[in-house]
Every structure is written in C-alpha cells, then in structure tokens.
C-alpha positions in Angstrom: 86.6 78.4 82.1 86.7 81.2 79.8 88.9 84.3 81.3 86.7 86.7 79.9 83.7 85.7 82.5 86.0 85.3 84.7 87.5 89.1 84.6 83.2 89.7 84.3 83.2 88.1 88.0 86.0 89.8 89.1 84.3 93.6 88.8 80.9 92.1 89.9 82.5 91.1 93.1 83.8 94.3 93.2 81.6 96.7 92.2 78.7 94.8 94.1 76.0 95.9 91.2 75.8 95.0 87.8 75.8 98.7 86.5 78.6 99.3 88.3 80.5 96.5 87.3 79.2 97.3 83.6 80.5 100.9 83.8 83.8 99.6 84.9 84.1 96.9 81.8 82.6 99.3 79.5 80.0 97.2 78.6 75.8 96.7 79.0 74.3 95.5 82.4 72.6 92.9 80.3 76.3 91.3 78.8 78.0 91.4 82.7 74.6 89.3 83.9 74.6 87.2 80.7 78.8 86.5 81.4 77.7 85.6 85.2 75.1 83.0 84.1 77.4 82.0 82.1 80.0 81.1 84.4 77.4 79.8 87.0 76.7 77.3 84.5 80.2 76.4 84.1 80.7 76.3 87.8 77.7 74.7 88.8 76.3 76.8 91.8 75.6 80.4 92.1 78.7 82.7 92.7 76.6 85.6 94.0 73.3 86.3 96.1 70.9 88.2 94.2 69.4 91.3 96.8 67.4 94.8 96.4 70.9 96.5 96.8 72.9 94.5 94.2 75.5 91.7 94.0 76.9 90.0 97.6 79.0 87.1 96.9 77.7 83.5 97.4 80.0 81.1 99.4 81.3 79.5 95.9 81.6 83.2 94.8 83.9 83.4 98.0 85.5 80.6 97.2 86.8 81.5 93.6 87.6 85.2 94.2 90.7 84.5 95.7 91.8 82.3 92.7 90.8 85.0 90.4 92.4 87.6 91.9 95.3 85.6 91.9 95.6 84.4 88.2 94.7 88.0 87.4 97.9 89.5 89.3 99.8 86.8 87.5 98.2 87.7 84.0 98.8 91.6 84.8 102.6 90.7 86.2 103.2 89.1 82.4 101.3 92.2 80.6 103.8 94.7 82.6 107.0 92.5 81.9 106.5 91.9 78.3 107.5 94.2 76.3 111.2 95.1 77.9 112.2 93.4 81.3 114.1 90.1 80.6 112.5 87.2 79.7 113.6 83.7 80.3 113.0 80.1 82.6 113.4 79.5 85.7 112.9 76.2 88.2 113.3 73.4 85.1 117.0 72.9 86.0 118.3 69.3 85.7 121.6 67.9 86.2 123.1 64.3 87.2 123.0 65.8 91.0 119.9 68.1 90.8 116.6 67.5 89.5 114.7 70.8 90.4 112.1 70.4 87.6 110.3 67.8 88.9 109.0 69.7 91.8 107.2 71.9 89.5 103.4 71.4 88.3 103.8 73.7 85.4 106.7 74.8 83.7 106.6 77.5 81.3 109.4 79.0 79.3 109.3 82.7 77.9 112.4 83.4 76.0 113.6 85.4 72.9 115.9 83.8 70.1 119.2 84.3 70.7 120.2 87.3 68.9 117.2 89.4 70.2 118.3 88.3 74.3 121.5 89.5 73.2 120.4 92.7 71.5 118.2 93.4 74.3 121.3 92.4 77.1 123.4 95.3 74.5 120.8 98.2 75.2 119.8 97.4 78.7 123.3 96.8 80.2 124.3 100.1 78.3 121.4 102.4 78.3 120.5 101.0 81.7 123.8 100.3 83.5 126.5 102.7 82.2 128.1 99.7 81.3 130.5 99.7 77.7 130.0 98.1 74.6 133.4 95.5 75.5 132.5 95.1 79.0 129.1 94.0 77.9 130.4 91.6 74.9 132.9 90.2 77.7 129.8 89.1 80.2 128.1 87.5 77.3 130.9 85.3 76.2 131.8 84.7 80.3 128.4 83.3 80.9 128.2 81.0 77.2 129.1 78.2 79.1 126.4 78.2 81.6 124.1 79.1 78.8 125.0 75.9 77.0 125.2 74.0 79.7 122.4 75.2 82.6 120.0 77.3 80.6 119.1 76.1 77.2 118.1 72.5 78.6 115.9 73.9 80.6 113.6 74.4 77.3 113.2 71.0 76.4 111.8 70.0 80.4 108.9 72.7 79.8 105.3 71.8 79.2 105.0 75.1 77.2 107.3 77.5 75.3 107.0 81.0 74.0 109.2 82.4 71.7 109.7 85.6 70.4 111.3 85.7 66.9 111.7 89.6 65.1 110.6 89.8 61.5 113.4 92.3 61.2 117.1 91.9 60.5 119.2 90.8 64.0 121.7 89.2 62.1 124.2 91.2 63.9 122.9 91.4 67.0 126.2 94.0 68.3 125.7 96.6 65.8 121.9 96.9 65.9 120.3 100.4 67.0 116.7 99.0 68.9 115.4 96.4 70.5 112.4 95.1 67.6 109.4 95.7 69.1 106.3 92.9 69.8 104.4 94.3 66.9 107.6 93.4 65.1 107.9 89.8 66.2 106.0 86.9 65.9 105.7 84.2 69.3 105.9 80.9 68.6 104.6 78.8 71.1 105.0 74.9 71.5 103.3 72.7 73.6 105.4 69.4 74.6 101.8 67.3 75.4 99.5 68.9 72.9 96.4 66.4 73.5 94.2 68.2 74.9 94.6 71.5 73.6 92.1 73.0 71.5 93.7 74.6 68.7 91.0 75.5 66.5 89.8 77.9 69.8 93.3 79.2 69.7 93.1 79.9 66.2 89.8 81.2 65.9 90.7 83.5 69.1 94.0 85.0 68.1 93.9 86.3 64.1 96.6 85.9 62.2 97.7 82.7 63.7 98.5 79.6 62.1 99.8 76.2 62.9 103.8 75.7 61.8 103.6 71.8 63.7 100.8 69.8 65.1 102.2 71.1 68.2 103.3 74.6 68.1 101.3 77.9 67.0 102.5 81.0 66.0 100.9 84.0 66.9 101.4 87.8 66.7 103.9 89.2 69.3 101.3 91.7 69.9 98.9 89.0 70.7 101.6 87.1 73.2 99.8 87.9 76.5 96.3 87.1 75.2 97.6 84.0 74.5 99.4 83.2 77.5 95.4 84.2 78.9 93.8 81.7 76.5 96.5 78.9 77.2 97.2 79.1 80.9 93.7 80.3 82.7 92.5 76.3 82.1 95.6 74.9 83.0 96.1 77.2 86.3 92.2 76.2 87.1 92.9 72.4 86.8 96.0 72.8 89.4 93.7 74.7 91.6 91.0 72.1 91.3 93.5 69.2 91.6 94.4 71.1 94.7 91.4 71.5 96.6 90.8 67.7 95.6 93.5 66.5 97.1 92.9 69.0 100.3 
C-alpha cells in the first residue's frame, strides 16, 4: 500500500470531512477522495461510511487506523532522530551462546561509516557532555573491542541497511570542526533478499538515486527518511497482515 493514501486516511479519520482533511494536507477535496478510492481499492472494502455530516469510519476503516497511526509514530520517531541522535542496530546479536536475532521479524540497521559515528561521538560527548577531547578518544578505543566483536556482525544478520557516507573530507575524524550534515551525505542502502523489491519505484520515487549493486541503492541523505517510508510501509503491512492471519 502506498504511504501517501495511507497518510490521506489518516487525516480523513481525523478530520471526519473531506475538506477538512484537505485543509489539513493542503490539498483539493477532489485529490483526498480520489487517494480514499484509491486505497479502498487496494484494501478491498470501504474504510469509511459515507453520511450528510462527513466521513465516520467503516469497521475496516477501524480496523486499519490503529496500524496507521502506529507506522506513522514510527515514521515520525525516525524523522526526529535523523539528523543528530545516534544511530546504530539493535536486537541482531549473535554469538555461540546467544542467538537474539532470530526472534526478530525485521531487522533493520541505521548506521554511519565509521569515521562520521566517531566524529559525531567527538562533538556530542564534548558539546553535549562536558566531557574532554582524551577522555573521549579513551572510551572509543575502550569499547573497539566490543565494536569488533558484538556490533559490526550485527550488520551482516540484517534484512536491510542504511548507511550514511559524507561527501566531505572525515579522513580525520579527531580534528574535524562539524558533524557533515544529510544534505552532505549520501545513504546507501542494501537489501540482503532483494527479490521482491521494486527498484525501478524506488528510483523513479527518490531523484538522484542510482543503483551501485543489484542489491543496494544509493540515495540522497536528505531523502533517507522518505526512503525508509517507501521501503518499510509494505514490509511493516505484510507483518501486520501475517499477523492477523495467523490470529
């Protein structure tokens, strides 16, 4: 299902009129009904009753809300984080006692190169923590071995990566001034099953993105959370769906 009509169903719900919801999306009555058809169609049965007063949700349009609202806070959650908290995998751990990873449906790594988590560690634990450049140095070569050992494998149990590389010098990560921003990074993202995955949509959706391997994309940093919409909203609906199947 496309996000897009989904976010449409979202404000209908709430709004409980098509103007409304319109006003709120900035957009023509005529596109938020033509959005709602459209994901009736997808869905297969009316999401909303049709009265003199507006909009009241149908049972299937009771249904899904809770989903949508949901993936939305999830979607927002990644939007907020972005740009500056720290980024990075978590529940793909596997070891020859512990096998975490394989009670999770979808695992999904977000994670800068090396030398940009390590710029980024510099200015927060500094800027953020009163901490010294030494003291912050001394953490980073502390923890290398867990890093070696604990965190990097995680990468290779994921079903998707993204990871952001600067187009800007980091070669030295411990004398740099900023952290390089999205708009100055690209995201490459790689899919460890790509059957399935339309990448043409991808491509045609997110400009300026190009295929480096028949299973990774690269795509704008500025563009990373659209992506992560485009990607994830099918795969998040096809867990829900195996869900209620299997309920």
């Amino acid at each position: 299902m496309d996000w897009d009509n989904l976010r449409y169903f979202l404000e209908l719900a709430r709004a409980g009129t098509l103007v409304g919801a319109a006003r709120r999306l900035g957009v023509d009555h005529t596109t938020v009904a033509r959005r709602i058809q459209a994901l009736e169609k997808q869905v297969g049965s009316p999401l909303f009753a049709r009265e003199a007063a507006g909009h009241r949700l149908s049972e299937a349009g009771r249904s899904l809300l809770p989903q949508v609202e949901g993936m939305e806070a999830a979607f927002l959650a990644v939007e907020h984080a972005a740009p500056g908290v720290r980024q990075g995998l978590h529940g793909a751990v596997r070891t020859d006692t512990v096998d975490v990873a394989r009670h999770v449906d979808l695992r999904i790594g977000v994670v800068p190169i090396i030398n940009l988590e390590w710029i980024q560690k510099l200015h927060r634990d500094k800027n953020l923590r009163g901490y010294s450049q030494d003291a912050v140095v001394d953490t980073i070569l502390r923890r290398m071995p867990d890093y070696v050992n604990y965190i990097c494998p995680q990468f290779s149990h994921t079903h998707i990566n993204f990871q952001r590389v600067p187009m800007v010098d980091t070669s030295n990560p411990f004398i740099a001034k900023d952290i390089p921003t999205v708009d100055e990074s690209m995201v490459v993202i790689r899919f460890a099953k790509p059957q399935g995955i339309d990448f043409l949509y991808l491509l045609s959706m997110l400009h300026d993105s190009y295929m480096s391997r028949p299973n990774i994309i690269v795509v704008p940093g500025g563009k990373m959370s659209l992506a992560m919409q485009l990607i994830l909203t099918p795969m998040i609906l096809q867990l829900m769906d195996r869900k209620r199947r299997a309920g």
